[in-house]
Every structure is written in C-alpha cells, then in structure tokens.
C-alpha positions in Angstrom: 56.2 -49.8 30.0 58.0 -48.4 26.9 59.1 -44.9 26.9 57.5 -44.5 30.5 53.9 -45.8 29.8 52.6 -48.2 31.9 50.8 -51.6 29.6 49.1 -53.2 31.8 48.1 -55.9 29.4 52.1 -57.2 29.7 51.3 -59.2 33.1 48.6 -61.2 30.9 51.3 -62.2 28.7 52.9 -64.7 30.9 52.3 -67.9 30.9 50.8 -69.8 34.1 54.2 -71.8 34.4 56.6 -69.6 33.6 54.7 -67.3 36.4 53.9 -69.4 38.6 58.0 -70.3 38.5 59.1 -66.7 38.6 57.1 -65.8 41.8 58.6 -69.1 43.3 61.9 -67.2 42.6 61.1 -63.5 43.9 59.8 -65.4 47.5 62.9 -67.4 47.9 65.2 -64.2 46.7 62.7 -62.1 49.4 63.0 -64.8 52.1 66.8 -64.4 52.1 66.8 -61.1 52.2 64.5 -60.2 54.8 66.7 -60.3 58.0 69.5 -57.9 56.1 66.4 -55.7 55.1 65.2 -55.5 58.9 68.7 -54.7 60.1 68.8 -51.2 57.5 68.1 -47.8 59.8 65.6 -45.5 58.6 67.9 -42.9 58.2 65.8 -40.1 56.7 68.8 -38.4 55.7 70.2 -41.5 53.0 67.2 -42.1 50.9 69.1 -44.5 48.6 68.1 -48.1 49.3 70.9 -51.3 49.7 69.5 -53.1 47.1 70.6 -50.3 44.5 73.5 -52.7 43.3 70.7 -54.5 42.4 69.7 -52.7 39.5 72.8 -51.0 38.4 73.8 -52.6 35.2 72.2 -55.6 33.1 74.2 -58.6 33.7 75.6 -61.0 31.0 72.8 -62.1 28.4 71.2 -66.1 29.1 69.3 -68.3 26.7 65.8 -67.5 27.0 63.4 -70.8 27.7 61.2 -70.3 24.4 64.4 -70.5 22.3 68.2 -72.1 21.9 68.7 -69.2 19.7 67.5 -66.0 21.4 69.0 -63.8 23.8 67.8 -62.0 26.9 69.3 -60.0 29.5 69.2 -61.8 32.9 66.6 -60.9 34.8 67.1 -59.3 38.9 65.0 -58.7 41.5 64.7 -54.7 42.2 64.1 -53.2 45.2 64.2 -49.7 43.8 65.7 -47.0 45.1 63.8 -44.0 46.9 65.1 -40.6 47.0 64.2 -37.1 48.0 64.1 -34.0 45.3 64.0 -30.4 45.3 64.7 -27.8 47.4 61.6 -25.5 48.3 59.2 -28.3 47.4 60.8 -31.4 48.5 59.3 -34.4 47.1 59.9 -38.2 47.1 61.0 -39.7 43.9 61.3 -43.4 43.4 63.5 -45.1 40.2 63.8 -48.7 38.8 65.4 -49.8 35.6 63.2 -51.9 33.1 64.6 -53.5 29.7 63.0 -51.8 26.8 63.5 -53.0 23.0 65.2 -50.6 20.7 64.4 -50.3 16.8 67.8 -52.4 15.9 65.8 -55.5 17.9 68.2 -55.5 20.6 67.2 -55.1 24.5 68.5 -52.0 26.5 67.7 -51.5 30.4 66.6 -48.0 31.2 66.1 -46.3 34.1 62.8 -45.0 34.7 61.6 -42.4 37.7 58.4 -41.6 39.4 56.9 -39.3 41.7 55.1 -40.1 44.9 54.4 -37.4 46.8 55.5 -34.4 48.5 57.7 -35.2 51.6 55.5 -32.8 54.2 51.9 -35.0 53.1 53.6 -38.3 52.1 55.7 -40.5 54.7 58.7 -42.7 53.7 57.0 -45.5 54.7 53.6 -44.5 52.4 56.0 -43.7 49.7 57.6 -47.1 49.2 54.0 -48.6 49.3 53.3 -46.5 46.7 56.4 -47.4 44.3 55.7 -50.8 45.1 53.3 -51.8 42.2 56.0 -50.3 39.8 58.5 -52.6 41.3 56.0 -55.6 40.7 55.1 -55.4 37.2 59.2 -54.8 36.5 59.9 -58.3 38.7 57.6 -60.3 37.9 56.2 -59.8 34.1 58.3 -61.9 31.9 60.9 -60.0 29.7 60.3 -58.6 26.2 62.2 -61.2 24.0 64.7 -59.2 21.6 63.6 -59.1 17.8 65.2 -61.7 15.4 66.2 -61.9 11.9 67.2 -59.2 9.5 65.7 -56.1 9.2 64.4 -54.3 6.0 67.5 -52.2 5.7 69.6 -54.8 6.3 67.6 -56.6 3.4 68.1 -53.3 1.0 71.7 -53.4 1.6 71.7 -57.2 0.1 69.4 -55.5 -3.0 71.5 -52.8 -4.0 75.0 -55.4 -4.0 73.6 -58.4 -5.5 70.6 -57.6 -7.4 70.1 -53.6 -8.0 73.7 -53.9 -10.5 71.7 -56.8 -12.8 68.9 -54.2 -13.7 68.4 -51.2 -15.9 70.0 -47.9 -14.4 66.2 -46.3 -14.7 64.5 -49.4 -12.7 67.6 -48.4 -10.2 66.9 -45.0 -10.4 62.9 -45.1 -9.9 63.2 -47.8 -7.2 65.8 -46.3 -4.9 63.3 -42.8 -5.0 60.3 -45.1 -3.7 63.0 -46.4 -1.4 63.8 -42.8 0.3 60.5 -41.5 0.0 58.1 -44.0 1.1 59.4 -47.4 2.0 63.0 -47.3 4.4 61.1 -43.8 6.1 58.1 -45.9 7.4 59.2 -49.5 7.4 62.9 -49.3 7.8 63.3 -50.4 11.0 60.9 -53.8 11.0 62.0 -56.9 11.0 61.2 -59.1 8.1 59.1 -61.5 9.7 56.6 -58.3 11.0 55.6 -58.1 7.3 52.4 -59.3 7.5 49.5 -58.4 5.3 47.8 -56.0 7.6 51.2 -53.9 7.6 51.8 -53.6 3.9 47.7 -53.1 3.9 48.2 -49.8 6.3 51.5 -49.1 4.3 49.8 -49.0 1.1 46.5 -47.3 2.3 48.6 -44.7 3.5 50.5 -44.2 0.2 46.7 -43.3 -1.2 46.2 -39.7 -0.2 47.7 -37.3 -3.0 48.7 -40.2 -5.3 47.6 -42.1 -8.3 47.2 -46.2 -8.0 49.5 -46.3 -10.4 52.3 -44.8 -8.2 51.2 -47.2 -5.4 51.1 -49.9 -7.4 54.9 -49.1 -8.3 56.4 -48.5 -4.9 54.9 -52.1 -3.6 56.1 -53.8 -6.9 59.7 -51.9 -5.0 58.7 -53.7 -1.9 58.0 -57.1 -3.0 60.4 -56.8 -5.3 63.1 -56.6 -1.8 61.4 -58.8 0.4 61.4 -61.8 -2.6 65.0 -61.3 -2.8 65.3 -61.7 1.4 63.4 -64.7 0.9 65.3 -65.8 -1.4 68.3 -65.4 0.1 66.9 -68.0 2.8 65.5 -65.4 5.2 62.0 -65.8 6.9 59.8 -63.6 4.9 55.8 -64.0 5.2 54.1 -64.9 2.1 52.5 -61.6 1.4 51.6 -61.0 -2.6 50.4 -58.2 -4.7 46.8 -59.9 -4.9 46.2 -59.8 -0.8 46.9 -56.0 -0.9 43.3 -53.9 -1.6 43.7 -50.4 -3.6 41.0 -47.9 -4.3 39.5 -48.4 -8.0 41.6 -46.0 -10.6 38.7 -43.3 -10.3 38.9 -40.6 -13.1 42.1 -40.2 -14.6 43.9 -37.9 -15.9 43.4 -36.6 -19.9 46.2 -38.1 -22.0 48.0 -35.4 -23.8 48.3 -36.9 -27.5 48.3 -35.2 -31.5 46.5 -36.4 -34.1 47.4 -37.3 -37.5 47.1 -33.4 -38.9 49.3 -32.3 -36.2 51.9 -35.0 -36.3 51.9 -33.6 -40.0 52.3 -30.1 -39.0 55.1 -30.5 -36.6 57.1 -33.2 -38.7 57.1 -30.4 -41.4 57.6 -27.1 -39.1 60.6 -29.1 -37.1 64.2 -28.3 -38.4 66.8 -31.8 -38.9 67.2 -33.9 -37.6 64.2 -33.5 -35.0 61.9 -33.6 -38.0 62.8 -37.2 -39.0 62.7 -37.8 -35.1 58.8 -36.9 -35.0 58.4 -38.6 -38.2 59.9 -41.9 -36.3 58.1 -41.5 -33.8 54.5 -40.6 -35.3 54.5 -43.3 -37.9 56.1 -45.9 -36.4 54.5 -45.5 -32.4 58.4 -46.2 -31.1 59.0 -45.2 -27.6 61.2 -41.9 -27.8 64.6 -43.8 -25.7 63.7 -46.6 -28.4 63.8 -43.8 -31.2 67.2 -42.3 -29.8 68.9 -45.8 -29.6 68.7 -46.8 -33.0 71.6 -47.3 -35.6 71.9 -47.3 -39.0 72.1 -51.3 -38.7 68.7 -51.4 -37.7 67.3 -50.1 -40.6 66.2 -53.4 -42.9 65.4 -51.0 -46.2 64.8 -54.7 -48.2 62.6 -56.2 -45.7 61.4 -52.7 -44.8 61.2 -53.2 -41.7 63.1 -51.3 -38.4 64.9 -53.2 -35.5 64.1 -52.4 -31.8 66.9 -53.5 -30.5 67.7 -50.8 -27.8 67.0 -47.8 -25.5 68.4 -44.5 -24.5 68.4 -43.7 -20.5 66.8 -40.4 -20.2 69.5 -39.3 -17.8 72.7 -40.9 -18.6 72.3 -41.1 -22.1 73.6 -45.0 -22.0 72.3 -47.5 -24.2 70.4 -50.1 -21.9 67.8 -52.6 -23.4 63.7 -51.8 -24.2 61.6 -51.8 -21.6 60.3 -55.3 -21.6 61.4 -58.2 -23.8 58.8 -58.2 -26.2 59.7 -54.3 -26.7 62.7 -55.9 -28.5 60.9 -56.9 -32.1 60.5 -55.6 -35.8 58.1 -52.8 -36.3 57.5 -52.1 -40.0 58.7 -49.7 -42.2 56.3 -48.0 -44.1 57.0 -46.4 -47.4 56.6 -42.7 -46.5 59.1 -43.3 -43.7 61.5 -45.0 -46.0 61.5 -42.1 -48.6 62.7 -39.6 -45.2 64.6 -41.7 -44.0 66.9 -42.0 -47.0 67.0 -38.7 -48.0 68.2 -38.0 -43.7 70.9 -40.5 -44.7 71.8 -38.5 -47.9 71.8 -35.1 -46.4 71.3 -34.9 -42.4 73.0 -38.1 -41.3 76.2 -37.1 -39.1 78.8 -39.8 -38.9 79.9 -41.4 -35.9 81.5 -44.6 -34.6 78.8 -45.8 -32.7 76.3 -45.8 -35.9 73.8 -44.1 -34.3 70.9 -42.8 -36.5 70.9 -39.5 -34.6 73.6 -38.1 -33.1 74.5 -34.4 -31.3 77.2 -32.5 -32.0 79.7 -34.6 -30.0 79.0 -37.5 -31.7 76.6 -39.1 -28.5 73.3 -39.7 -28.6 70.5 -36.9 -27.9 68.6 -36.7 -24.3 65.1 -36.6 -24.6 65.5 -33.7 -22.8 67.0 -31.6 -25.3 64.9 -32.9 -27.9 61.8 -31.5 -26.3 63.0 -28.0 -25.3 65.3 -27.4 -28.3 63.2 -29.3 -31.3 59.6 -30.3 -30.2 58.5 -27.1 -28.1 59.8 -24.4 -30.7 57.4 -26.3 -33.3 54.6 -26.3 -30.8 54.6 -22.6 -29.9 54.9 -21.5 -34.0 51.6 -24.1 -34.5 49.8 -22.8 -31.5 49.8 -26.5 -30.4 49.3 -27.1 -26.8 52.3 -28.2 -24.9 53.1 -32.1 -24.8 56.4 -34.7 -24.5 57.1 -37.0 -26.9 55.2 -39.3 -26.1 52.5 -38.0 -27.3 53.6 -39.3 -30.8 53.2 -42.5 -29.1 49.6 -42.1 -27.9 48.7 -40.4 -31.8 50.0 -43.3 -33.4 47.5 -46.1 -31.5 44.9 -43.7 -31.5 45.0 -43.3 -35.5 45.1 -47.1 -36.0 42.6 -47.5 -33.6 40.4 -44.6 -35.4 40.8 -46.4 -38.1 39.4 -49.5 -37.5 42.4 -51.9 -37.1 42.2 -55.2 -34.6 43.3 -54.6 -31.2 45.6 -57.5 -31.4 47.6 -55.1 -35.0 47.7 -52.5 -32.1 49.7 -54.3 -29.7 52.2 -56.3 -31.7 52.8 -52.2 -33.4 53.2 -50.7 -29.6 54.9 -53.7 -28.4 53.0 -54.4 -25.3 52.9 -57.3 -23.4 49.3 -57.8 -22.7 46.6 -56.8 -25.0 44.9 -55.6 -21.9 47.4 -53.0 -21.4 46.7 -51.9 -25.3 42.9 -52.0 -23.9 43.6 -50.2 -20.9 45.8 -46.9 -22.2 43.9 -46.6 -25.3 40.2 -48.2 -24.6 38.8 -44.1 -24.8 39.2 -44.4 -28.6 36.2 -45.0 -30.6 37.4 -46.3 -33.8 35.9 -46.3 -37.1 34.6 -50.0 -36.9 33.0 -49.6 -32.9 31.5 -46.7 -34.9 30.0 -48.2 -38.1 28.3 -50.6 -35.6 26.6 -48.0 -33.5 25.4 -46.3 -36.3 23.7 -49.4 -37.8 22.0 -50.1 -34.0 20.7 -46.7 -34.1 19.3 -46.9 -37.5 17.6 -50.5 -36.7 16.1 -48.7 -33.5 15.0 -45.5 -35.7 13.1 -47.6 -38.2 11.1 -49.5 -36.3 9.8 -46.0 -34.5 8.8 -44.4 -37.8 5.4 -46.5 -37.4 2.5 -43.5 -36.5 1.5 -44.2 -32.8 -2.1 -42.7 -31.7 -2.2 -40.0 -29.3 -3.2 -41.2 -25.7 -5.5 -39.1 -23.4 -2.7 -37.3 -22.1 -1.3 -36.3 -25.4 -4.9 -34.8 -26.6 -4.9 -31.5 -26.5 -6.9 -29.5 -24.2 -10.3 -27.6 -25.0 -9.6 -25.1 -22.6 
C-alpha cells in the first residue's frame, strides 16, 4: 500500500507457511488480549483506542527468515486507532502505520489515515468494521524486505575515484554529461541487481525520441561502462550486454558537411599563417584537427617523409592527451607538396617555443580548435562564398578524394586510422569512387549492346488506322 494505494496482489505474495504461521501468531496475540479489550468503555468522548502503543514506533530491526543477511523491522499486531474529525461535519477517521520502502532501500513505517464515514450516518461500532480490512492486510501480509546491495550512485561514486582519473579528460567530460542528463536522473536510485534487460530496454527506448542512435548508443556504452566496473569490483551485477539491447535502424542521416579537393585548394590559399599550413595538414594528410594541433616539430620525419601521430589536443583544456584510439597513434605519410609548405612554415612562420609545438598562439600554447575556426577557417569561408563547416570537414574531403579516386578501402583506413574497416565503410560508403564507377559504366554498356538488335513491333505498338 505504497504512498496510500491499496495492492491487493501483496496478500498473494505470502507463502502458505509463512501464512499459515503468522495467523497462528495474530490468534494467539488476539486470544490474550480479548478480556482487556472487553473490559475498555465505549466512551464516545476518547476515540483513541488502548492498543495505540501498539503502533507507535518500529521496534529494533530482526533477521528476516529468507536471509542471515537482511534486515526487517519487527513486525506488531495493530489495532488501529479510531478518531473523530471536524467540526461542522464531524466524521470518523481511522489510522494505522504500514512499513513502506524508500528509494535508499531502507524500510520506513508510515502512518497512513482513512475515512469511514460521517459520525451522524455511520456508528462507532460500523466504523471499526469498516477499518478492519485495512488492519488485516497491514497484520497479516508479510513485510516488504528492504533492498540490498549498492545502488547506481553509490557505483558512480566508485567510477569517478578509481576509474574516471585513468581516462582521457574528454571521455570524462562526455560521460559525466550522459550521466546528469540521462542516466543518475532515471536510474539513480536502483539497485544494481534491478538491472535487468527489460530496464535498460525501456531506458534505452526512451532515450529514442529526439535523438540519433548514435547518441544512444554512447550513453549505454556510459552505462555499461559503470555497471562492468561494479561488477568488477565484486558486486552483483546481472549480465546485461550491448547485444541484448534492440535500437531502431539508423534511418536517414544527416548530410556530412565536407570540401572537395578545389576548395581545400581555395581555402589553404585564401587562409593567413599559420592556419593556412593548418588546412593544408589537415586536407592532405586526413589528420584529426586535436591530432593536427598536437604535433611537434619531432614528429616531422622529412627523410622518411613521413609524420608521427603521436598526440592530441583537448578541445577544452587545451592539454595534450593521447589519439583517440590506439591505432590512431601511427605514421601517416608525408607527401611532397606538404613537405615543400611545411618547410618553408619552418623558415618563415614557425614561432619558437619550449614545448616544440608545430603551431603555437601567441603565448607560446597550443591553439583551441575553437579559435581556429572562428578566427582562421570561417574568415576564409565567408571571402569564398563557401558554406559554413568545422574542421573536420578537411577530414571527410580527404577520404572522399582517395575514395573518388579509386584507392582500396583497406589504403583508406590505414590513412584515417580507423579501427575497423567497417567504420571506413560506414562514414564514407556514400562515395562513388572512380573504380565502383568504371564498372557501372561497363554493365551499362554490355546491357546497351545487346538492345541495339531491331525488335518487330507487336499489335499494340502498330499504329492505329483511325
């Protein structure tokens, strides 16, 4: 009967001999009591009842019979207490207490209150019949067992201490905004043994409306991500995965915002130094822009010609952190064209600074991709007439050239870095390269040849004398 509402599937819940033991009780409690209840007056004027100490405060906890480990509150017998309210429109009111579970898993007993009639229609007699089913499913269903084990937040607290410090400040940053805005708002307060699959399931499908998959798909890889550390850390987690979770299919997404070669061109020669050796980075070699910002003059192999990914720039706090995966650490080459800029930046643009960076401000740090857009890539867009995009748009041109031009997916991915050639596939599967080309120009030229054999007109294709 949480928060007043009466469930009247709790009775079911008992077992037959744990109930069958707990009326035994109530009749031998009622037996004993029956001769001091006869000897109480009706005294209309005192509505309270004598067995009010009864239900006055919950007595020290006992071990509950399902488990040496878990607590409940010691269950007594109520008699209620009846009582007469109002002034004009006097009216019996009969209270009981009933334990109630509260969010933190612990067990609280409330005091609850009904009304049972006006005292002109109703009698006091007909009122305590009437309170009398209340008192019954208080005494004799069997009490809500308190919830066990840690909570989500308590297993969020371990997260940020032991494992949030051992991972890139913008992993940090992303995963404690799916933690405020989705995860500890709905699923705070459950214990980690609730997680089953159909809860994530609901959490997830919930997630949907208004977002993209790939957003959902990053707050559950939060949530897994916190409840593999609990189990871990030896609590009892449910073995939910990524795979028993269903999400809708990607549907149409949204156009990626990318240059092509003439435009990388244009902007690479309308951008003043030292964003114009920045672009010219990041359009011939496909870097990621943090990756771009993060390099050093050591990294620059000018007799191997080749360039070092060795680091990243956060976006926010401008600290050097590592790439985003570990095979985003590698060599990319360095092809000629780039070499030729990037010696004559070292000869004329290059500012020094004790770090080595390739490209650094003013103050000797490194830029914020930030400042590189507003103050170096916009200003080039608006005198070009070139529709507004981020950097890494230089990113998408570059794979979408070599693509165009015909080269293996595999030359792709080792140049972007990726992981998974799948992930090559999936970003940049919308290009139709020269070579995916070629070959459906030669199928449509087969099919073309074979139809240039005269076909004689049918019935339908005669032409009428009318």
């Amino acid at each position: 009967m949480a928060n007043g509402h009466e469930r009247p599937g709790d009775l079911a819940t008992a077992t037959g001999s744990t109930f069958n033991a707990r009326i035994s009780q109530l009749d031998a409690f009622e037996s004993a009591n029956r001769d001091k209840v006869s000897a109480e007056k009706d005294d209309s004027s005192s509505a309270a009842l004598k067995s009010e100490d009864a239900i006055s405060t919950v007595a020290g906890a006992t071990p509950s019979s399902t488990s040496t480990e878990v607590f409940v509150p010691r269950r007594r017998f109520q008699r209620g207490r009846l009582f007469v309210r109002g002034s004009r429109k006097k009216v019996w009111v009969g209270s009981f207490r009933e334990d109630h579970v509260q969010p933190d898993g612990s067990i609280t007993r409330i005091r609850r209150s009904v009304v049972l009639g006006e005292t002109a229609r109703v009698s006091r007699r007909a009122a305590l019949a009437t309170l009398q089913p209340f008192l019954d499913r208080v005494n004799i269903a069997p009490p809500p067992l308190p919830k066990s084990g840690k909570s989500l937040l308590e297993a969020v607290a371990d997260w940020r201490i032991h494992i949030a410090p051992n991972l890139k400040r913008s992993t940090v940053r992303a995963a404690e905004s799916h933690l405020k805005q989705h995860i500890i708002p709905h699923l705070g307060t459950l214990r980690l043994s609730e997680f089953t699959v159909k809860v994530v399931q609901a959490f997830s499908t919930g997630l949907i409306p208004g977002r993209t998959r790939k957003t959902v798909e990053n707050v559950l890889q939060t949530l897994f991500s916190i409840l593999q550390t609990a189990r871990r850390f030896g609590s009892a987690v449910r073995a939910v995965s990524r795979a028993d979770i269903v999400l809708p299919n990607g549907g149409v997404s949204r156009e990626v915002r990318f240059f092509d070669a003439e435009q990388v061109g244009k902007i690479v020669a309308a951008a003043k130094e030292p964003y114009s050796t920045m672009f010219a980075v990041l359009g011939m070699t496909g870097l990621r822009a943090g990756e771009m910002l993060g390099l050093k003059i050591s990294d620059l192999d000018f007799t191997r010609k080749v360039i070092h990914v060795r680091r990243s720039i956060d976006s926010r706090t401008r600290q050097e952190q590592t790439p985003k995966s570990r095979g985003s650490a590698s060599d990319v080459p360095m092809p000629g064209a780039l070499e030729k800029r990037l010696v004559e930046f070292l000869r004329a643009g290059y500012r020094e600074n004790s770090n080595g960076y390739l490209f650094a401000n003013r103050n000797v740090n490194p830029y914020s991709i930030g400042k590189v857009t507003e103050y170096g890539l916009w200003p080039a867009l608006k005198k070009l007439k070139i529709e507004r995009a981020g950097l890494h748009a230089f990113r998408h041109a570059a794979a979408s050239e070599l693509l165009e031009q015909g080269a293996p997916l595999t030359v792709v991915q080792r140049q972007l870095r990726h992981r998974d050639a799948r992930t090559t596939l999936q970003k940049y599967g919308h290009v139709v390269g020269d070579a995916q080309r070629r070959a459906v120009e030669t199928l449509a030229e087969n099919i073309e040849r074979h139809t240039a054999v005269e076909l004689e007109p049918s019935a339908e294709m005669e032409p009428s004398l009318a």
